[in-house]
C-alpha positions in Angstrom: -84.7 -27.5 -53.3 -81.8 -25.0 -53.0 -78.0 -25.8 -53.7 -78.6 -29.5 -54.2 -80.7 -29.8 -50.9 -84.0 -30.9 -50.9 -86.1 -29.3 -47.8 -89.7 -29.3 -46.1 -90.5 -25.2 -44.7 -94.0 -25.2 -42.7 -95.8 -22.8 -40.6 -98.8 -23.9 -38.3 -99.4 -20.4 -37.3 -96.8 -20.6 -34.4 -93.3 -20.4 -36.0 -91.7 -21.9 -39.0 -90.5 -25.4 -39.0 -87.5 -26.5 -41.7 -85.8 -30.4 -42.2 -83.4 -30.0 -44.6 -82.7 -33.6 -45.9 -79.0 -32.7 -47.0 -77.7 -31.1 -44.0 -79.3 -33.7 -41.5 -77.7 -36.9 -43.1 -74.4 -35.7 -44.5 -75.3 -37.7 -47.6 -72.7 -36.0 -50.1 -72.9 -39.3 -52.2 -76.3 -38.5 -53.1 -77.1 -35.9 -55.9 -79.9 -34.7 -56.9 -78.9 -32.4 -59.6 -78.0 -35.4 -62.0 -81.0 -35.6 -63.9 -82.3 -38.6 -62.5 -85.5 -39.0 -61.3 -86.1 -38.7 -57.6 -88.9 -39.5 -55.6 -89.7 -37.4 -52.4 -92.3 -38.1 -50.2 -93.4 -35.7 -46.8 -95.8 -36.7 -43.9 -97.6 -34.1 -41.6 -98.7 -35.5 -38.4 -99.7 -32.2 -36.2 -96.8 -30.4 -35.8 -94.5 -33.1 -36.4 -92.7 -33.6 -40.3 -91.2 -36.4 -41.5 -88.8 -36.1 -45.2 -87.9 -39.5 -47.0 -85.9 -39.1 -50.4 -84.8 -41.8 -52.6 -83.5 -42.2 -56.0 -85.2 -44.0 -58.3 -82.2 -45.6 -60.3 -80.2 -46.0 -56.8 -79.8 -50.0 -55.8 -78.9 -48.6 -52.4 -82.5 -48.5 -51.6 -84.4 -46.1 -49.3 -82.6 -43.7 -47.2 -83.5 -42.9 -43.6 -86.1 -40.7 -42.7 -85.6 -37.1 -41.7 -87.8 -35.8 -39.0 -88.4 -32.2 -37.3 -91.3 -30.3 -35.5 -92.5 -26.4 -36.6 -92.2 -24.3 -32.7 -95.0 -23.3 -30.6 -98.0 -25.1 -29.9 -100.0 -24.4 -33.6 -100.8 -28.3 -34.6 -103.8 -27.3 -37.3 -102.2 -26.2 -40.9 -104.9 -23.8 -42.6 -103.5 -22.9 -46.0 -104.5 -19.6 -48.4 -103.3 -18.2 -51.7 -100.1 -16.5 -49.7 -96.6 -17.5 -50.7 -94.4 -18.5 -47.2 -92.1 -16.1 -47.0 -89.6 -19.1 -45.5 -88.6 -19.8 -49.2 -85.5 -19.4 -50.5 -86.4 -20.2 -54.2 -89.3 -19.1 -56.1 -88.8 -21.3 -59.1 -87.8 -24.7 -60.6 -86.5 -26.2 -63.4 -87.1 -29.6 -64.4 -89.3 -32.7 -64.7 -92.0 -33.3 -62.0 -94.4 -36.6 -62.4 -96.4 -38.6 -60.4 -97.4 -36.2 -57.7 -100.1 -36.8 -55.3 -101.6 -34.9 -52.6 -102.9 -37.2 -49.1 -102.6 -40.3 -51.5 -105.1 -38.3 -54.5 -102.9 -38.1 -57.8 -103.0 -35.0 -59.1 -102.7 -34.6 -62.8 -100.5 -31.9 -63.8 -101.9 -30.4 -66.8 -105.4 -30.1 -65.2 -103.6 -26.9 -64.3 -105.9 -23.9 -63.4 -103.2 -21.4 -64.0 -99.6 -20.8 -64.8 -96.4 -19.1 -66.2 -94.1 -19.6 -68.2 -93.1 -22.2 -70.5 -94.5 -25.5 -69.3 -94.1 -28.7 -71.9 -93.6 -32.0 -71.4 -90.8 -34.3 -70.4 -89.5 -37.1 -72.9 -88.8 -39.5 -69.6 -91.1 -40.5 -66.9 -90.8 -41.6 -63.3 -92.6 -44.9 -63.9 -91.5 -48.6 -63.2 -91.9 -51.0 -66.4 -93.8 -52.9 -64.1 -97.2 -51.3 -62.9 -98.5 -52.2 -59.5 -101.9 -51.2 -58.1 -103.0 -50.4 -54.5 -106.7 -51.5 -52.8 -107.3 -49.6 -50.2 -109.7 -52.1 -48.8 -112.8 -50.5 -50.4 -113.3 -51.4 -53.2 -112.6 -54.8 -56.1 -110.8 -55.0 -59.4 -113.2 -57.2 -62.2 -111.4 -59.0 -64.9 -113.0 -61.4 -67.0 -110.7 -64.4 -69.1 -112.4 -67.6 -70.9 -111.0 -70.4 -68.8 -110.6 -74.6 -69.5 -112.8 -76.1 -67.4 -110.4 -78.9 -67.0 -107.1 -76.9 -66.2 -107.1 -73.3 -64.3 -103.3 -71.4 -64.4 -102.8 -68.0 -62.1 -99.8 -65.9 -61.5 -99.6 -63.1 -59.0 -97.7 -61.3 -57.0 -99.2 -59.2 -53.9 -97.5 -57.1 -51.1 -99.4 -56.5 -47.8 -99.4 -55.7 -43.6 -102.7 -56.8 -43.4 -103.4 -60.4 -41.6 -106.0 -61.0 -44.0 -107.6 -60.5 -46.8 -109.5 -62.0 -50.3 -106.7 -62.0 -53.2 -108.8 -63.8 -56.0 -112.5 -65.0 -56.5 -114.0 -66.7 -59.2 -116.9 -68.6 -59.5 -120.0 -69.7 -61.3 -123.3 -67.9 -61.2 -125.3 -71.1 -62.3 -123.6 -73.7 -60.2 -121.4 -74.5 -57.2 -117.6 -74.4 -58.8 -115.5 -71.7 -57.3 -112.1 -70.8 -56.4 -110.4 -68.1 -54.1 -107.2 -67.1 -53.2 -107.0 -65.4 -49.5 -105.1 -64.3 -46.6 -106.0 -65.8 -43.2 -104.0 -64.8 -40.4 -100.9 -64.1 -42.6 -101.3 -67.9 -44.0 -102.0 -68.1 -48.0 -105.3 -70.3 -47.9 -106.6 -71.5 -51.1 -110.2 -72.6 -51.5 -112.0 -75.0 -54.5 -114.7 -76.5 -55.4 -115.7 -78.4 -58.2 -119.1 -79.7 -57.7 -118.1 -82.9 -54.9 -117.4 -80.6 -52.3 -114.8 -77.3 -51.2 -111.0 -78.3 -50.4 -109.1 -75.6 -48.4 -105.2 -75.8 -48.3 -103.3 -73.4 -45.9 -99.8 -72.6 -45.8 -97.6 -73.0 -42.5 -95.7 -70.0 -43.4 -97.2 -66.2 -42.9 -97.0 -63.7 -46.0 -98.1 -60.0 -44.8 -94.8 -58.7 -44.2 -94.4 -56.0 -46.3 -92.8 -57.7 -49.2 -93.4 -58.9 -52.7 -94.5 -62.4 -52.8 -95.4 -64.6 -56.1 -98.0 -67.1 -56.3 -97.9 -69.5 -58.7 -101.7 -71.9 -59.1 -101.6 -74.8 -61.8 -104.2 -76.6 -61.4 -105.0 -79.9 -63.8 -108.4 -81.8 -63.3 -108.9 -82.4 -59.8 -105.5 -82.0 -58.0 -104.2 -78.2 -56.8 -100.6 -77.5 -56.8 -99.5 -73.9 -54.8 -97.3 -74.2 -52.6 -98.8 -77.8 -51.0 -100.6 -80.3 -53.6 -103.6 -81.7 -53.1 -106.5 -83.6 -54.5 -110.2 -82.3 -54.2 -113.2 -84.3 -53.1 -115.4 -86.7 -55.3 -115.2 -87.9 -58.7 -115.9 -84.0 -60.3 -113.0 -83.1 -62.2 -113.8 -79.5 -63.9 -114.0 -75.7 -63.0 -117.4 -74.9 -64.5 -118.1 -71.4 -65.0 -119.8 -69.6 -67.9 -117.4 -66.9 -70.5 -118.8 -63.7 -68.9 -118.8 -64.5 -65.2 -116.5 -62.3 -63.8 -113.5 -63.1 -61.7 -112.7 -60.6 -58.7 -109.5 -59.5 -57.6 -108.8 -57.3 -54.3 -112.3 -57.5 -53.2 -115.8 -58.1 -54.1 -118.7 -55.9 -54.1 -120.9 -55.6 -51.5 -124.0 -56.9 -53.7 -122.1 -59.9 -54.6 -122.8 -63.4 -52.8 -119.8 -65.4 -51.2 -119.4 -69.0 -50.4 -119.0 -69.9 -46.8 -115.7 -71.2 -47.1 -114.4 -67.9 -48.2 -113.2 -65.9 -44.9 -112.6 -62.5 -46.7 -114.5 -59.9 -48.6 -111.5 -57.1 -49.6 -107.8 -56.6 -49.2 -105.5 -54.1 -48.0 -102.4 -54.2 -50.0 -100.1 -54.4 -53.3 -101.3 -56.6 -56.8 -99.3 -56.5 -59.5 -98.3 -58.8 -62.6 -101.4 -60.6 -62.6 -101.5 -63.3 -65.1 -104.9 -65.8 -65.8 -104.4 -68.3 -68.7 -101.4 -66.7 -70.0 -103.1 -63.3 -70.5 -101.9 -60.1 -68.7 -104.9 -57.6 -67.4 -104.7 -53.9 -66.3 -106.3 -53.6 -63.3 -107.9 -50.1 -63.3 -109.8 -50.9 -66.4 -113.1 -52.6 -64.3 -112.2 -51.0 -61.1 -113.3 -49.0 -57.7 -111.2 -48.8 -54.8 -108.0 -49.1 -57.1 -105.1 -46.5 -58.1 -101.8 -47.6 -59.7 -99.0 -47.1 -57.2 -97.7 -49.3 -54.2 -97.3 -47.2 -51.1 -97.8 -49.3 -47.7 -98.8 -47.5 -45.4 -99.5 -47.9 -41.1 -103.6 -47.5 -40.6 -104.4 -44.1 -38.8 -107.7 -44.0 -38.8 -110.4 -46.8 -37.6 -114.1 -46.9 -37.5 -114.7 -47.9 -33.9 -117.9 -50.5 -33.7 -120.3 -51.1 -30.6 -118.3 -53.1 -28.0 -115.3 -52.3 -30.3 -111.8 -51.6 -29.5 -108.1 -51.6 -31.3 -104.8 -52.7 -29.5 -101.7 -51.0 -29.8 -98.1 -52.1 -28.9 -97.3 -51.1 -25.7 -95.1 -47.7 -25.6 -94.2 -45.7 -22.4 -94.3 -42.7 -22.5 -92.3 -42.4 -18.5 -91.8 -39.1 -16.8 -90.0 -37.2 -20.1 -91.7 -34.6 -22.0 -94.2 -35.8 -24.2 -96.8 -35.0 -26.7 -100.4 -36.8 -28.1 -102.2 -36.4 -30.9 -105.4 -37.5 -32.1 -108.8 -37.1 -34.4 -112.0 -38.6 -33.4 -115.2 -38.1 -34.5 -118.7 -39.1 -32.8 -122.4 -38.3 -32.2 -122.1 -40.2 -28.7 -122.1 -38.0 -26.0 -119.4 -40.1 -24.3 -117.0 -42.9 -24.7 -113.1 -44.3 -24.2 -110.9 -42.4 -26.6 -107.2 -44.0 -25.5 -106.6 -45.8 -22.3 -102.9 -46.5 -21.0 -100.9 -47.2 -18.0 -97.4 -46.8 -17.3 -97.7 -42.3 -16.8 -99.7 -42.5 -20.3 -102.8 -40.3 -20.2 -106.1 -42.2 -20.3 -108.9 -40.0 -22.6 -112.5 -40.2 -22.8 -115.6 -38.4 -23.6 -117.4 -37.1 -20.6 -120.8 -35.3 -21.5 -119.5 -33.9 -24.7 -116.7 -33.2 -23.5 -112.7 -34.1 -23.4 -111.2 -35.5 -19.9 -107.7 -36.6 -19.1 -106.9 -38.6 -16.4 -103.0 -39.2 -15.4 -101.2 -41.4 -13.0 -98.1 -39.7 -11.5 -97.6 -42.7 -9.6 -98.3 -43.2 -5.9 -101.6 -43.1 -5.8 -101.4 -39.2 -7.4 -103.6 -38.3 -10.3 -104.1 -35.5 -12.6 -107.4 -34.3 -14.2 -108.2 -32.0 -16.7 -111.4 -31.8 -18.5 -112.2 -29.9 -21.7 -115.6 -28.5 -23.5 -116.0 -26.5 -26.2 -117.5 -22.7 -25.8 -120.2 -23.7 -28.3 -121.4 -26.6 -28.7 -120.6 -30.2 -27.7 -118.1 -32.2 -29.0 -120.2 -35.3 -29.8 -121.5 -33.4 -33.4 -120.5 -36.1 -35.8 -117.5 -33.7 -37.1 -114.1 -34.7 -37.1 -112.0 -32.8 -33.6 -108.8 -32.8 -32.9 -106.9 -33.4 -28.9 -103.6 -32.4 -28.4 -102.4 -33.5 -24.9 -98.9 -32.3 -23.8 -96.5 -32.9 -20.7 -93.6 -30.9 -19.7 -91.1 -32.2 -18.0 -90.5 -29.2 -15.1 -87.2 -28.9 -13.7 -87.0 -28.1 -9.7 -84.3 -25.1 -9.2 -84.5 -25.0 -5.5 -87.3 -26.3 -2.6 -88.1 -24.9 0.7 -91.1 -26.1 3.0 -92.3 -27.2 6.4 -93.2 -30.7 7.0 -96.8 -29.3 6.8 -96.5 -28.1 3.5 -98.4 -25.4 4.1 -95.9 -23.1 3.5 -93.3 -22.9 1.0 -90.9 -21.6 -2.1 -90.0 -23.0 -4.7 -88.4 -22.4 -8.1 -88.7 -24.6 -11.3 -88.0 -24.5 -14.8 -91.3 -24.9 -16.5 -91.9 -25.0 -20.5 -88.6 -23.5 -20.4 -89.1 -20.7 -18.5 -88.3 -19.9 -14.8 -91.5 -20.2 -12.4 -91.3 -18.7 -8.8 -94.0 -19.6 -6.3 -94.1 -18.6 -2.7 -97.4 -19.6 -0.1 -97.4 -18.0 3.1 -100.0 -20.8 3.7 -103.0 -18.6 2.8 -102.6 -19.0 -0.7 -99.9 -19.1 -3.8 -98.2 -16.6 -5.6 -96.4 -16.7 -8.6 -93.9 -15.2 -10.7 -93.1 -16.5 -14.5 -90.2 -15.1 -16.5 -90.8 -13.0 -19.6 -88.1 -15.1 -21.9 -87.1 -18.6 -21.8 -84.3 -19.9 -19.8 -83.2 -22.8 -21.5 -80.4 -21.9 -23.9 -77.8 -23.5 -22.4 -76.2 -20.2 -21.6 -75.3 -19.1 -17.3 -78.4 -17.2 -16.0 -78.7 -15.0 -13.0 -82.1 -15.1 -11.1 -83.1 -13.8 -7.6 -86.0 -15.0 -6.1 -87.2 -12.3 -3.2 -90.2 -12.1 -0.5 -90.4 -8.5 0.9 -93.7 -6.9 2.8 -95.9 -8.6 1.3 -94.8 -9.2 -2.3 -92.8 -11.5 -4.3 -90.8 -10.9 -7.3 -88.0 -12.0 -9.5 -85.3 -10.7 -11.5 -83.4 -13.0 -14.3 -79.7 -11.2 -15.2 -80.9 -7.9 -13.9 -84.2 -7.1 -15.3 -86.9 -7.3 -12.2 -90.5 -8.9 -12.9 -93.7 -6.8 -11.4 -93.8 -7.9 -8.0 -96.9 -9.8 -7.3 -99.0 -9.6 -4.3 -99.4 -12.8 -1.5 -101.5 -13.0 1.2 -99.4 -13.7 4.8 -96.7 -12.5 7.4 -94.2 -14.9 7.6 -92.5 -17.9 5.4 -92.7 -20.7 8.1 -90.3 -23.2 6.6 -87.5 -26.1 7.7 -83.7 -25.9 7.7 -83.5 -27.7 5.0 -83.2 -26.3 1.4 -83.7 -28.8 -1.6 -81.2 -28.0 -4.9 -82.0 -29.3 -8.2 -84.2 -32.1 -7.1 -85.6 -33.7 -4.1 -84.9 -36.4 -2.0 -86.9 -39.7 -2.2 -87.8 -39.9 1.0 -89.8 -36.7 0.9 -93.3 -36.4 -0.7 -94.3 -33.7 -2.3 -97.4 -33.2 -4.0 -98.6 -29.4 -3.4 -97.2 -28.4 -6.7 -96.1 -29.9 -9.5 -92.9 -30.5 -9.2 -92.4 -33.9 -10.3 -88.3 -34.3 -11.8 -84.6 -33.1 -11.1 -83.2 -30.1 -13.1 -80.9 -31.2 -16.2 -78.0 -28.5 -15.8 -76.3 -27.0 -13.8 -76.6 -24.5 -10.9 -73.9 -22.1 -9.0 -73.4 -19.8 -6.5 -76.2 -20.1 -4.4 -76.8 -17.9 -1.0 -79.8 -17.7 0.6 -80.5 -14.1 2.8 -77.0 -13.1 1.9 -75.0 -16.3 3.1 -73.1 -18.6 0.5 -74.2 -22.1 0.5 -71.4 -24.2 -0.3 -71.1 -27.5 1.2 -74.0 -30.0 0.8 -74.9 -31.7 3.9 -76.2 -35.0 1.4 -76.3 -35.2 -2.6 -77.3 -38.0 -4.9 -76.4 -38.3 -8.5 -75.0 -34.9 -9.2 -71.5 -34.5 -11.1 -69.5 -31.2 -11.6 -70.6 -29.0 -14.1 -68.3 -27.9 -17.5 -67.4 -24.0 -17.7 -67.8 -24.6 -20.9 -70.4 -26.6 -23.4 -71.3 -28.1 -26.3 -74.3 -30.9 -27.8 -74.1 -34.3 -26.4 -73.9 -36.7 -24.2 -70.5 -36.9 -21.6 -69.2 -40.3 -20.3 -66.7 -40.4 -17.6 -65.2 -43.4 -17.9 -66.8 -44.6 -15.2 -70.3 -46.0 -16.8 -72.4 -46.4 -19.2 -76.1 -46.0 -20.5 -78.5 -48.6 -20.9 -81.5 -47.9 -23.0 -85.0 -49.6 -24.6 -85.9 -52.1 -21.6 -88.8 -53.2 -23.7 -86.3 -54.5 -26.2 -86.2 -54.1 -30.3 -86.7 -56.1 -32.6 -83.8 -55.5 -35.3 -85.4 -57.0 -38.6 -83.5 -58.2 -41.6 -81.7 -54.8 -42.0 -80.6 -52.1 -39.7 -77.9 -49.6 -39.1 -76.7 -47.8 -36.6 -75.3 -43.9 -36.7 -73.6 -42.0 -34.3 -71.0 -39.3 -33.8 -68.9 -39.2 -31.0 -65.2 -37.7 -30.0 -63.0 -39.4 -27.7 -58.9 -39.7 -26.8 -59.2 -43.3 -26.2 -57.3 -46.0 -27.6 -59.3 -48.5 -26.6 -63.3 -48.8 -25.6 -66.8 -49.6 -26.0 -69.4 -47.6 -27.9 -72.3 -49.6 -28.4 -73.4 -53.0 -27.5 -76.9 -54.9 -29.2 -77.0 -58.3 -27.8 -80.0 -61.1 -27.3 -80.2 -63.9 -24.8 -78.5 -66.2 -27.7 -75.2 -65.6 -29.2 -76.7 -63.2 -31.8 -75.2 -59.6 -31.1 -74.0 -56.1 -33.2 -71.6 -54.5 -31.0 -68.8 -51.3 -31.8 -65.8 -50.7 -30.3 -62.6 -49.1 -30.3 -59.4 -51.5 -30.7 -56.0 -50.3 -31.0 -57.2 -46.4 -32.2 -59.7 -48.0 -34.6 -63.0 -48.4 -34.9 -64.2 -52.4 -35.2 -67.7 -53.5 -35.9 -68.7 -56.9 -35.0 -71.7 -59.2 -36.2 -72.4 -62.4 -34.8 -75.6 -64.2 -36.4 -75.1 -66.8 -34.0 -72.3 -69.2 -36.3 -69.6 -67.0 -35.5 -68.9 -63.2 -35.7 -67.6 -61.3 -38.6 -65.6 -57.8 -37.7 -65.3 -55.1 -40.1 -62.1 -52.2 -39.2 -61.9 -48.7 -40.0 -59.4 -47.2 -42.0 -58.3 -44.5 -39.8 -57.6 -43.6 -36.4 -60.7 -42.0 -34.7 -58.6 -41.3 -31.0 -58.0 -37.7 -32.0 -60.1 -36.1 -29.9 -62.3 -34.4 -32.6 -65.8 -35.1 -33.6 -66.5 -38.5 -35.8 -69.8 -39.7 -37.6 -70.1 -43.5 -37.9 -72.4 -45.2 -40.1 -72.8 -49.3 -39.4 -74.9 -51.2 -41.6 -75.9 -55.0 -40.7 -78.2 -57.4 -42.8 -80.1 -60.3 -43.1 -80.3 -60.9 -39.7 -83.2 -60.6 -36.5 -82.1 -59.8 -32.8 -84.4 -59.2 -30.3 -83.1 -57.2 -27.6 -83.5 -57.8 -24.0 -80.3 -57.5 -21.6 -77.1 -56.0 -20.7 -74.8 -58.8 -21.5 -73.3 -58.1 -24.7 -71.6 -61.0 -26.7 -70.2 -59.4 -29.7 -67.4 -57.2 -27.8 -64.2 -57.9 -27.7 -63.5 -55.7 -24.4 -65.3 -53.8 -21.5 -63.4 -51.0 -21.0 -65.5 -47.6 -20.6 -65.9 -45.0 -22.9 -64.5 -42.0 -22.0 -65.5 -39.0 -24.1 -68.3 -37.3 -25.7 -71.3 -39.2 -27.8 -74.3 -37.2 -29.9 -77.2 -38.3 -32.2 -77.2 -42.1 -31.8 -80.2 -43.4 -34.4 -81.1 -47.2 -34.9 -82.4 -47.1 -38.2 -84.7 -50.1 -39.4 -86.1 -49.7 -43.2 -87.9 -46.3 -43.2 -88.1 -45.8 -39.3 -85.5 -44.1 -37.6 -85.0 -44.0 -33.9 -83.1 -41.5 -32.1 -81.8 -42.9 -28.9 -82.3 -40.2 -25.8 -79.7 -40.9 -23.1 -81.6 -38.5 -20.6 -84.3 -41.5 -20.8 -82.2 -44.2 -19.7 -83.9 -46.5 -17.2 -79.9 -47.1 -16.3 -77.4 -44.1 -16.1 -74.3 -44.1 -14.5 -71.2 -42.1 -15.2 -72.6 -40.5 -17.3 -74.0 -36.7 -18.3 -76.7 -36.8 -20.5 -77.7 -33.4 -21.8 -74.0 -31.9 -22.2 -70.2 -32.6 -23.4 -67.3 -30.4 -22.1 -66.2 -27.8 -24.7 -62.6 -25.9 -24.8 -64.1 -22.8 -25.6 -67.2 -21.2 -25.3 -70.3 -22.2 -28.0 -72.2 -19.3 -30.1 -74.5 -18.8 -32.4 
């Protein structure tokens, strides 16, 4: 933490990564240097690094996540005694409790070494009220003297899981038992006292993430939870001996289970458990148990014969794109992650890793990986990392053969010259990346023989390429290629995003196009964001998104407009979000389907100078799914200049990429026009 800003420094091996919380948010209500206690939590997931922080004290709740990625290609963080020289402090002074390390609680004063003065602090990051996490391993055992004739159980548990075994008593000498479970999401409840087992299932599904009480009285025969009911045959008592135990979480392997009881463990939150009036502290009997509620998504899954897990669909489409995973096998080979839709399909071929991708028409791509020692199938835990640039086509010339041709491309960022004489390619790569946003002068050049290239004066090696002659057509492709043409000698697979200029080729200016399709003019000078002529819009997520209870959306954006639309959220009913600007103000509208609400700015935002908007909806769900929009007031076109549009939904934030519309129109994606020129 440095001047009140709490940040994450990292170094995989390839460059240091930083996400300062502060900065990114612009959260000057939130201050960390008031002696309260804050709670910070970081995730690593390869070279990606995601920063949550959230006062403790705060009835504002969680605040969105900040996210950022260390450079190069280093995903694999191998740590040693050396301080990162990245810090800018050295020291701190404070409190510091409950800190844990990939979920393990490390106890502070099992220290092996320090300095200075270290004491202890007379306040402590703990709730009053104690929850416990099972991790699906393990059981809790309490044991409570109970009336056979009456049985009273308070609880509350928070899960994700579909299912799982809450509470299980029962009687080691006879038949009596009684469970509490999760089926499908549905709170069952299961009894028998001696005249045979009564189940009882709710209608409505409790896994969602939140705290949920359950209240069991039961008196003689007849249950009451949420539904009452009467059991079976004239036996009226829970009979169970003092000492038999009474499970919560789980049960352990050795232990037998009635047949009407669908689970064996639980994946979740228990907390305020109360039997008979007493309270019990569920770590005391306990394996599989640490105090603490932190739900989290499963990322890791034992895979069984026949086996196989389904995720949400996600496309990954033809923008630059990165997979990670771990596996671990002693089979030789096997399906690791299979997609559709331009998402890699992975497998284990003879020990090996192989990739197969679709690039549509029929086109594949195939690369295969082994290790130099060894096979892969060793029972150890290996990591794949499988990438996709998205290359960027400067210009295109080639016979109808393809046989011969030269082309230019932008290519991990760098430029990327290949000519073939039709005996063979050659190639030519620049030395420094290209893709700063800043004018660049290259000149591509075959002469006797070789190829080179010079970027802003400084000329590559030349490069040798078999040949006479470059046998090509008239025509000369610019920035992209036409869709009528197929092209599949190289891979040049997408349009360039920027902007080109004063192009000759063998000494005569090209300057008139003889066809172009969706190309605009080009600023002089540039800035972050997204430009919208007034002539279109952006349409994003055709696989819709599901809103939830809460959700805000954030955004900065600059226009001169008195009047327009920024962003529309709407659902095939009458349930929509929707901003706009009315008469120089910014008005956000709900509609929850029984008539919408509008909230107004204060001030006037058509200025021309850069505003962040923060909109914040609740208690309602949207799904969304088409264009129509039924919470604007207007349709006029926004005409300015829009940057770092996020949906945020509890924790996860989304940050909306306009370059991946599957709709764009009017609209530049990757830049906004600047008065003057940009540095640093």
């Amino acid at each position: 933490m440095h001047a009140g800003t709490v940040s994450v420094v990292w170094n995989l091996g390839s460059g240091v990564g930083r996400v300062d919380y502060h900065d990114l948010h612009d959260l000057h209500d939130l201050q960390l240097t008031d002696n309260k206690w804050t709670r910070i939590n970081v995730t690593r997931f390869g070279a990606l690094v995601s920063l949550s922080v959230q006062q403790l004290e705060s009835a504002s709740g969680p605040l969105p996540i900040a996210t950022g990625r260390s450079p190069g290609p280093a995903q694999i963080l191998e740590v040693d005694n050396n301080t990162a020289s990245a810090l800018r402090v050295s020291s701190f002074r404070g409190c510091v409790g409950e800190a844990a390390l990939n979920d393990h609680n490390i106890g502070l004063w099992n220290y092996v070494r320090r300095q200075g003065r270290c004491r202890g602090c007379f306040t402590s990051p703990q709730a009053e009220e104690t929850s416990f996490h099972f991790d699906g391993s393990g059981f809790s055992v309490v044991h409570k003297p109970l009336r056979a004739t009456a049985t009273s159980i308070v609880l509350l548990f928070r899960t994700l899981s579909p299912s799982g075994l809450l509470l299980y008593l029962a009687s080691n000498a006879t038949r009596d038992f009684l469970s509490m479970e999760l089926v499908e999401g549905r709170f069952r409840l299961t009894f028998d006292l001696g005249s045979g087992a009564l189940a009882m299932t709710s209608r409505k599904k409790y896994n969602s993430g939140v705290w949920t009480k359950i209240t069991l009285q039961r008196s003689r025969r007849k249950e009451k939870e949420v539904l009452e009911a009467e059991s079976r045959g004239t036996a009226s008592d829970l009979n169970r001996a003092d000492l038999d135990p009474i499970y919560i979480g789980g049960l352990p392997a050795s232990r037998p289970i009635r047949r009407q009881v669908l689970s064996r463990s639980f994946v979740g939150c228990i907390k305020n458990v109360e039997i008979s009036r007493s309270n019990f502290d569920l770590l005391q009997d306990a394996y599989g148990v640490k105090k603490g509620c932190v739900l989290e998504a499963v990322r890791s899954v034992s895979v069984l014969k026949q086996g196989y897990v389904q995720l949400p669909f996600a496309s990954l489409g033809h923008q630059e794109w990165e997979l990670f995973l771990t596996f671990s096998t002693r089979n030789s080979s096997g399906l690791l992650l299979a997609a559709f839709n331009h998402t890699p399909t992975t497998q284990l071929v003879q020990g090996g890793v192989g990739v197969e991708l679709s690039l549509g028409g029929g086109a594949l791509r195939q690369v295969e990986v082994k290790r130099q020692s060894g096979w892969l199938s060793d029972g150890l835990e290996h990591s794949v990392i499988i990438s996709r640039t998205r290359n960027g086509l400067v210009y295109l010339l080639t016979s109808s053969s393809h046989m011969d041709y030269a082309t230019l491309q932008v290519s991990g960022g760098r430029l990327l010259f290949t000519l073939d004489l039709g005996r063979g390619p050659a190639s030519c790569i620049s030395a420094h990346p290209v893709n700063d946003g800043q004018w660049h002068t290259v000149r591509t050049e075959f002469t006797k023989r070789w190829v080179s290239m010079a970027i802003d004066g400084v000329t590559s090696l030349p490069v040798p390429v078999r040949g006479n002659q470059l046998d090509v057509d008239k025509t000369l492709y610019l920035g992209g290629l036409s869709h009528s043409l197929t092209w599949r000698t190289t891979n040049v697979s997408h349009s360039l995003p920027g902007c080109v200029q004063a192009v000759s080729l063998n000494g005569v200016q090209l300057e008139t196009p003889s066809s172009q399709h969706n190309t605009s003019s080009c600023f002089t000078h540039t800035q972050t964001g997204s430009y919208f002529n007034g002539t279109g819009y952006a349409a994003l997520l055709p696989e819709g998104y599901k809103v939830g209870a809460d959700m805000s959306v954030s955004l900065e954006f600059r226009t001169g407009q008195s009047e327009a639309v920024l962003l529309g959220i709407s659902s095939s009913k009458v349930d929509a979000i929707g901003l706009e600007i009315i008469n120089r103000k910014v008005v956000f509208h709900v509609n929850n389907g029984a008539g919408r609400v509008s909230v107004q700015s204060l001030s006037e935002v058509c200025d021309g100078v850069w505003h962040r908007l923060v909109a914040t909806k609740k208690k309602n769900t949207l799904l969304l799914s088409e264009v129509k929009q039924n919470s604007l007031s207007s349709s006029i076109l926004f005409r300015g200049c829009m940057k770092k549009v996020k949906l945020v939904k509890g924790h996860v934030t989304k940050l909306l990429d306009l370059s991946s519309a599957f709709f764009l129109s009017g609209v530049t994606p990757t830049s906004c026009p600047s008065s003057q020129r940009q540095t640093g």
